[in-house]
py3Dmol code that shows the C-alpha trace and the ligand (Angstrom):
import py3Dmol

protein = """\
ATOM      1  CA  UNK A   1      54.980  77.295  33.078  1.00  0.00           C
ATOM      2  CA  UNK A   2      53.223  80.934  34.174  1.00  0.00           C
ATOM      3  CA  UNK A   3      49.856  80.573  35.700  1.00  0.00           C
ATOM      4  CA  UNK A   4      47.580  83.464  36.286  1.00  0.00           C
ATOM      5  CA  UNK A   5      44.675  83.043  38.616  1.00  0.00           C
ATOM      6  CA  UNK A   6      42.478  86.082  37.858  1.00  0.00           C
ATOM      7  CA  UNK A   7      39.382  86.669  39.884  1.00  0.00           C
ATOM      8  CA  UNK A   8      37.445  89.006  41.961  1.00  0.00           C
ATOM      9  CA  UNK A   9      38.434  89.722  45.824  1.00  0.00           C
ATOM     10  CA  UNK A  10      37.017  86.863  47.726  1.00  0.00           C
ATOM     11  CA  UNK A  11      37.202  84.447  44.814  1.00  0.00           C
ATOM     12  CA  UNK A  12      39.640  81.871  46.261  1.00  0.00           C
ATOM     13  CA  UNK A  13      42.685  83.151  44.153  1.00  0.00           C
ATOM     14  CA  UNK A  14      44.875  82.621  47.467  1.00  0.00           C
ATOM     15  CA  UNK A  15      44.014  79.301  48.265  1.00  0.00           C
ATOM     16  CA  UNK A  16      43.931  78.013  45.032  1.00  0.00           C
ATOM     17  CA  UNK A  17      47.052  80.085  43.833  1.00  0.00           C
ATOM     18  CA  UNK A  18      48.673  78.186  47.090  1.00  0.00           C
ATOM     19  CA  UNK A  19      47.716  74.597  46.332  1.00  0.00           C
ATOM     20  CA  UNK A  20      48.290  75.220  42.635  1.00  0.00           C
ATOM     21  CA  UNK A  21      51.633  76.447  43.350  1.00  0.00           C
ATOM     22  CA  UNK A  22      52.993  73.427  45.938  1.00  0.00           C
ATOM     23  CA  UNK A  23      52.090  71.230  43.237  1.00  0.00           C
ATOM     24  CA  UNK A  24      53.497  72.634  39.936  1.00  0.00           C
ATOM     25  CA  UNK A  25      56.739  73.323  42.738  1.00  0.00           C
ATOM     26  CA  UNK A  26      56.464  76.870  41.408  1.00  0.00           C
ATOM     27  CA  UNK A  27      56.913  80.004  43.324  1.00  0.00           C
ATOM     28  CA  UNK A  28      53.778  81.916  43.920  1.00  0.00           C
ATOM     29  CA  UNK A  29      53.542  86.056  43.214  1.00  0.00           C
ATOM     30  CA  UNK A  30      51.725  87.658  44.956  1.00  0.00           C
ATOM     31  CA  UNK A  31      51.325  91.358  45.338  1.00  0.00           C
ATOM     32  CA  UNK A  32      49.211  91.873  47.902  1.00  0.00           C
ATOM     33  CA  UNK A  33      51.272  90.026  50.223  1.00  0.00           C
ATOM     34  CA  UNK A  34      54.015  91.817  48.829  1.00  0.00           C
ATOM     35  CA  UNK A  35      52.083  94.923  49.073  1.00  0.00           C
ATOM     36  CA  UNK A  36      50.997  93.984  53.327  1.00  0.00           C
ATOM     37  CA  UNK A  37      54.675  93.151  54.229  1.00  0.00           C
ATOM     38  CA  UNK A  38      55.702  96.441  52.804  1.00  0.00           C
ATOM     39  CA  UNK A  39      52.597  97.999  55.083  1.00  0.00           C
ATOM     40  CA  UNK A  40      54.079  96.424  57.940  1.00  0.00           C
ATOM     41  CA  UNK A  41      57.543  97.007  57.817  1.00  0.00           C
ATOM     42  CA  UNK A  42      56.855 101.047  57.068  1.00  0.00           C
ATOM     43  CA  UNK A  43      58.985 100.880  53.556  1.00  0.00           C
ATOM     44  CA  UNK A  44      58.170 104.076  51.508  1.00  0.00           C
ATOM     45  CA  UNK A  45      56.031 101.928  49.215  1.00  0.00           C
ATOM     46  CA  UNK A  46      54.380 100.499  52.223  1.00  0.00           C
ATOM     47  CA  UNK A  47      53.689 103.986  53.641  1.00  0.00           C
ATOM     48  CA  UNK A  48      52.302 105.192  50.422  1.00  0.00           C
ATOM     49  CA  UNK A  49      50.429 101.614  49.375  1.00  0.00           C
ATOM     50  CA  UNK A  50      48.913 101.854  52.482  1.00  0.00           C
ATOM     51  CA  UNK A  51      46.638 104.811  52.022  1.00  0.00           C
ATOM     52  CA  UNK A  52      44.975 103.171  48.926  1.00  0.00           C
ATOM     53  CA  UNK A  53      44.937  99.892  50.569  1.00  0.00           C
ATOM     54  CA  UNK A  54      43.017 100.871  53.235  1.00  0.00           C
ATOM     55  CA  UNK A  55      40.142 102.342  51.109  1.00  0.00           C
ATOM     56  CA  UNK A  56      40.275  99.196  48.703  1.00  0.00           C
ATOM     57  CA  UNK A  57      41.395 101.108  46.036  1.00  0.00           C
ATOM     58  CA  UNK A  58      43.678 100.067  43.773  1.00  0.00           C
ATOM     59  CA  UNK A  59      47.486 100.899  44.336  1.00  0.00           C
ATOM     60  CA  UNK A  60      48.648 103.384  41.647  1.00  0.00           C
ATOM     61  CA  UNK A  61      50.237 101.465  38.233  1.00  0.00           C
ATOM     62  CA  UNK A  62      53.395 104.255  39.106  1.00  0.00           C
ATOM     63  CA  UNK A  63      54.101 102.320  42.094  1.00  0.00           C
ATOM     64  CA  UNK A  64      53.427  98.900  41.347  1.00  0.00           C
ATOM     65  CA  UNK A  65      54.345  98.147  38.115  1.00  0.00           C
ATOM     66  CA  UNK A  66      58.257  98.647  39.037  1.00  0.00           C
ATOM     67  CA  UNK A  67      57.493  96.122  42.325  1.00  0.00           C
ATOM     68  CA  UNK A  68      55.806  93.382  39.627  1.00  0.00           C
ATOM     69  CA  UNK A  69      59.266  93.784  36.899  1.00  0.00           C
ATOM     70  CA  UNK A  70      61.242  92.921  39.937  1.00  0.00           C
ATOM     71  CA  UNK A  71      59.344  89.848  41.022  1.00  0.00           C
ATOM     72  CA  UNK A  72      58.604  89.073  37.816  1.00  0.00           C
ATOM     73  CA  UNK A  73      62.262  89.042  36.663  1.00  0.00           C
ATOM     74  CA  UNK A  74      63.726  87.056  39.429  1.00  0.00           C
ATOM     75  CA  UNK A  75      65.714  84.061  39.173  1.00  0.00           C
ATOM     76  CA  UNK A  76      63.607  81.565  40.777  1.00  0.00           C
ATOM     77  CA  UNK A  77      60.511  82.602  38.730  1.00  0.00           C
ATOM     78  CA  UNK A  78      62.632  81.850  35.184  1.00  0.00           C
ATOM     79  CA  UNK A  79      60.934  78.331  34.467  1.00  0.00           C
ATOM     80  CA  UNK A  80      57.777  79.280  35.566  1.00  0.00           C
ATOM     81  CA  UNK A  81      55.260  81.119  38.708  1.00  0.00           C
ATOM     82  CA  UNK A  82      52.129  81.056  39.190  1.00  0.00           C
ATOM     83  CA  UNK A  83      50.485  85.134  39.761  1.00  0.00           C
ATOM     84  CA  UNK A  84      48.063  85.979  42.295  1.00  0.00           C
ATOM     85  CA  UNK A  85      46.571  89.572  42.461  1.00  0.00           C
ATOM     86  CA  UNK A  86      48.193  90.827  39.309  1.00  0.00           C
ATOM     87  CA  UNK A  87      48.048  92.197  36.823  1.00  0.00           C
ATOM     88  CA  UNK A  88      44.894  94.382  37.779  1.00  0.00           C
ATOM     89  CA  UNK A  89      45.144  96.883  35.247  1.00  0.00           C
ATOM     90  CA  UNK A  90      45.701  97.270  31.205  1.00  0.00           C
ATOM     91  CA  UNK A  91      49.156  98.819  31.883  1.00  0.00           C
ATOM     92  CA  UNK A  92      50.247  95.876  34.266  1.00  0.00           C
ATOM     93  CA  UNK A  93      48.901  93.350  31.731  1.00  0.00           C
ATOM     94  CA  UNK A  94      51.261  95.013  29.693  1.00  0.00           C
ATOM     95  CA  UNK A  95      54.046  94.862  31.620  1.00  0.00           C
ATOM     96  CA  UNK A  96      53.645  91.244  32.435  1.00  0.00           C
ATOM     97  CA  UNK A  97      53.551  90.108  28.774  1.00  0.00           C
ATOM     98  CA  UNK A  98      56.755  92.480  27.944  1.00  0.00           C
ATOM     99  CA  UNK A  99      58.909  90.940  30.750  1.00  0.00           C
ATOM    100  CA  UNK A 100      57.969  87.409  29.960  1.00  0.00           C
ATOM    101  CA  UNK A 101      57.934  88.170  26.241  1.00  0.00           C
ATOM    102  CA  UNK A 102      62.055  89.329  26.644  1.00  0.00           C
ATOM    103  CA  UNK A 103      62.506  86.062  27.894  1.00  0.00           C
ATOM    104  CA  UNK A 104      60.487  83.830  25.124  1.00  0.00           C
ATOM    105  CA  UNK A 105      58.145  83.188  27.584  1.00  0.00           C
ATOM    106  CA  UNK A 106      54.050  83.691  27.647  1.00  0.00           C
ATOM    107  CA  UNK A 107      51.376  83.279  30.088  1.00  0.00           C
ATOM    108  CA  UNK A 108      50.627  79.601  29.463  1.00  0.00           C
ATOM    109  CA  UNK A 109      47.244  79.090  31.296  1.00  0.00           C
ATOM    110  CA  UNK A 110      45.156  82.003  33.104  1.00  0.00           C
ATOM    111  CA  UNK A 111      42.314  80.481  35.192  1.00  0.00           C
ATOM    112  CA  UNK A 112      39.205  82.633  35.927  1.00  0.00           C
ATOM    113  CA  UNK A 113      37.695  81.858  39.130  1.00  0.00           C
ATOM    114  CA  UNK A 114      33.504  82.485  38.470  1.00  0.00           C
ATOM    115  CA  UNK A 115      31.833  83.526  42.205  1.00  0.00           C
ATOM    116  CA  UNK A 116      28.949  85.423  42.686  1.00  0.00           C
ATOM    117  CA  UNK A 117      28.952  88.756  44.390  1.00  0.00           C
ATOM    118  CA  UNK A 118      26.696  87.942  47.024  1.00  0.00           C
ATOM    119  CA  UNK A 119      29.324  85.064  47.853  1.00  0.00           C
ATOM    120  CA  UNK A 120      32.363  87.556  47.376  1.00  0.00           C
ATOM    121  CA  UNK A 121      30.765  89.385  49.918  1.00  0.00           C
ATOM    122  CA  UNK A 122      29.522  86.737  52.309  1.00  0.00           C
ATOM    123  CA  UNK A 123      33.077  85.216  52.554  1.00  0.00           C
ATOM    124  CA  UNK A 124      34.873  88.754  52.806  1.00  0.00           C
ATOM    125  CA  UNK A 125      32.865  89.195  55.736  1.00  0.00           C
ATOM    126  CA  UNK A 126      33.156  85.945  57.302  1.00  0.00           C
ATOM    127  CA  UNK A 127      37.167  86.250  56.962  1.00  0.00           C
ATOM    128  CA  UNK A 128      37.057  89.567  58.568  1.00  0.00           C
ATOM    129  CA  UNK A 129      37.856  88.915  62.098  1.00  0.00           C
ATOM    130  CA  UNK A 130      40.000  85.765  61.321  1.00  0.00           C
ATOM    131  CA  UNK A 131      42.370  87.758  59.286  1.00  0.00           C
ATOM    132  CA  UNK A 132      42.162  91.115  60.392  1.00  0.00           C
ATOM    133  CA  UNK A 133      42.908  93.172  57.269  1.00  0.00           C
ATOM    134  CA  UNK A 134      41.959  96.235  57.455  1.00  0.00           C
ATOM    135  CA  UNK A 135      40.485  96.464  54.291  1.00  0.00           C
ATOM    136  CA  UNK A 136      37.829  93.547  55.217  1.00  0.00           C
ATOM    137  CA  UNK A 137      35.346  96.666  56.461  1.00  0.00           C
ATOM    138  CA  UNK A 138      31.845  96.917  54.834  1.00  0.00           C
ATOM    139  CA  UNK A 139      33.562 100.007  52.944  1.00  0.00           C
ATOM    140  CA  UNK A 140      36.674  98.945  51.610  1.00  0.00           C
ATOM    141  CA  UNK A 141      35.126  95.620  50.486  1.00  0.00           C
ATOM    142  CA  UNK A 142      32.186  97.229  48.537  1.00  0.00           C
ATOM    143  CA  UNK A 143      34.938  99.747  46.721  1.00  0.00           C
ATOM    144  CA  UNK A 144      37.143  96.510  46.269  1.00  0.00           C
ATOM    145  CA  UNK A 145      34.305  94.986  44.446  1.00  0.00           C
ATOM    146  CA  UNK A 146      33.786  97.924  42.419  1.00  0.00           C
ATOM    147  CA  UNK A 147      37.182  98.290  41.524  1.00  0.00           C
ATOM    148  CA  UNK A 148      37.593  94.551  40.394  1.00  0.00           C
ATOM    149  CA  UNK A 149      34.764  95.314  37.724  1.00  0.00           C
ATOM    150  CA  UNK A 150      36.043  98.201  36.628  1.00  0.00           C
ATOM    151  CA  UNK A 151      39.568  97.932  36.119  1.00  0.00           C
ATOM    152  CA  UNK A 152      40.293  94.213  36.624  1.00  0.00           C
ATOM    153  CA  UNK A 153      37.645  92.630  34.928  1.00  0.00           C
ATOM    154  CA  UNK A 154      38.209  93.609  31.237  1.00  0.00           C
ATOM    155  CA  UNK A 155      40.810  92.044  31.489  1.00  0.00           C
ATOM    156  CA  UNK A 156      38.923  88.965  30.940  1.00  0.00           C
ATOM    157  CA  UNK A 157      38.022  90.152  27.463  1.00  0.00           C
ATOM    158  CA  UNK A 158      41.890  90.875  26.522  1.00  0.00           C
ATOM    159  CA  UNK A 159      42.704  87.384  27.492  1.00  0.00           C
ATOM    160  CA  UNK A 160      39.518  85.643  25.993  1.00  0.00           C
ATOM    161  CA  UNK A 161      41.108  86.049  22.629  1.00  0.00           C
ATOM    162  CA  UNK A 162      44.391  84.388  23.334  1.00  0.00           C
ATOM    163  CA  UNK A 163      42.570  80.933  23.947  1.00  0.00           C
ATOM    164  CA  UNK A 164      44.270  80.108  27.142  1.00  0.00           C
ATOM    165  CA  UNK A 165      41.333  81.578  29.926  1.00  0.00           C
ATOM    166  CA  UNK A 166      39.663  78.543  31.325  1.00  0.00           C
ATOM    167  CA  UNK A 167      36.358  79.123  33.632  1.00  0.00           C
ATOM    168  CA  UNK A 168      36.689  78.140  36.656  1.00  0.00           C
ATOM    169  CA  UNK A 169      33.853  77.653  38.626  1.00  0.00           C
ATOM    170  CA  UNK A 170      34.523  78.734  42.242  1.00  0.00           C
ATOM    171  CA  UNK A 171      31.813  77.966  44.788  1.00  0.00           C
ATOM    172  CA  UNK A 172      32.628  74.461  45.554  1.00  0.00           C
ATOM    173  CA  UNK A 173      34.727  73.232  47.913  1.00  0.00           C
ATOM    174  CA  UNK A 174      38.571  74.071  47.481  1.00  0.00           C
ATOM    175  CA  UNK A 175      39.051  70.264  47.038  1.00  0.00           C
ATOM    176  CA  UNK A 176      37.114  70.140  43.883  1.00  0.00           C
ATOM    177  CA  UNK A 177      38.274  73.486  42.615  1.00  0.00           C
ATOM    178  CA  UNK A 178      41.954  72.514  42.778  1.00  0.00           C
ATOM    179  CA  UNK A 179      40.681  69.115  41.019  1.00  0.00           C
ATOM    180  CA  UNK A 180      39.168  71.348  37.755  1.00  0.00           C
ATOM    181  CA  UNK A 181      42.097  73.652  38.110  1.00  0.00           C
ATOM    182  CA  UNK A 182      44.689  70.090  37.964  1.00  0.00           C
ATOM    183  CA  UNK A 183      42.130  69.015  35.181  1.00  0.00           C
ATOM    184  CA  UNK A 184      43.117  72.181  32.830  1.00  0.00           C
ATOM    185  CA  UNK A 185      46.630  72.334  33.546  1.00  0.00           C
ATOM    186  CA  UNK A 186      47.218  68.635  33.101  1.00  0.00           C
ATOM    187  CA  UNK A 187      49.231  67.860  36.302  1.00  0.00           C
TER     188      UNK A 187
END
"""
ligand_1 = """\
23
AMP
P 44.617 91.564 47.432
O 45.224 90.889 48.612
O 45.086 91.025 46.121
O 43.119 91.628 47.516
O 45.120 93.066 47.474
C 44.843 93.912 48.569
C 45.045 95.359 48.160
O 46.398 95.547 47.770
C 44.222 95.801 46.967
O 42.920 96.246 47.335
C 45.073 96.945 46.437
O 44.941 98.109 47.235
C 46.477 96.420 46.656
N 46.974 95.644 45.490
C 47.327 94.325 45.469
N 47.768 93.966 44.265
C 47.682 95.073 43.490
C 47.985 95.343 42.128
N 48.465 94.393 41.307
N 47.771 96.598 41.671
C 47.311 97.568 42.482
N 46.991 97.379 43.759
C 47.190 96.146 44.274
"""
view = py3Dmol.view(width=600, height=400)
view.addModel(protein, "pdb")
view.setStyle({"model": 0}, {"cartoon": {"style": "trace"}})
view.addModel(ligand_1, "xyz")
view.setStyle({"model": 1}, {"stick": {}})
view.zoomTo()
view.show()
């Protein structure tokens, strides 16, 4: 089964991508973990990534959509994964569908978590100095929001029509989110 948790930064897409994950005993994608450990160990994507990253833009579709074929094609995501973080643009939404699509296999459920911006931004702030990314500045967080409506959310729209977006309402607590979330998958 391929879950995609789609939502804005801030929305819970970690935590409930995590929780989602242990349960279904799928592996979790995620590229901005991906994306940070490449940061950190000074790869040439990290080095480049970085510069975007920092700003809260969006890391160029030339660099990332050969980094989501590879995770997307390995072995231990054949029977299933659940994605976190991706696909943020048209062309990635593209490329996901091809490389599941060579192997007879579709996105089976995408869940939209629903926050509103103010809470985005109160719990982007609040995580600030426990996580220490350094894209959690007033800056970076205000572009990341921007971004996310502009090139992540009409996504939503392309998806609508497939009938398999749920709404999932995120400002409860992340006991009763991953209770909806179990509700729509059905385990
Ligand atoms: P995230 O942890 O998903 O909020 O991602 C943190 C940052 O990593 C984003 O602001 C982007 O700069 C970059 N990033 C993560 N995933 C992607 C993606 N699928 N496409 C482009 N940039 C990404």
């Amino acid at each position: 089964m391929f879950v995609l948790i789609l939502g804005a930064p801030g929305s819970g897409k970690g935590t409930q991508g995590k929780i989602l994950a242990e349960r279904l005993q799928l592996p979790k994608i995620t590229t901005g973990d991906i994306l940070r450990a490449a940061v950190k160990d000074g790869t040439p994507l990290g080095q480049e990534a970085k510069k975007y990253m920092d700003q809260g833009q969006l890391v160029p579709d030339t660099l990332i959509l050969e980094l989501i074929k590879a995770e997307v094609s390995k072995p231990e995501a054949k029977n299933g994964a659940v994605f976190d973080g991706f696909p943020r643009t048209a062309a990635q939404a593209e490329l996901v569908d091809r490389v599941l699509g060579a192997e007879g296999n579709r996105l089976n459920h995408i869940l939209l978590l629903d926050v509103p911006e103010e809470e985005l931004v109160r719990r982007l702030m609040s995580r600030a100095p426990v996580e220490g990314r350094s894209d959690d500045t007033p800056e970076a967080i205000k572009t990341r929001l921007a971004v996310y409506q502009r090139d992540t959310a009409p996504l939503v729209a392309h998806y609508a029509q497939r009938g398999v977006m749920h709404h999932v309402p995120g400002t409860g607590t992340i006991d009763q989110i991953a209770e909806d979330i179990r509700r729509i998958i059905g385990r």
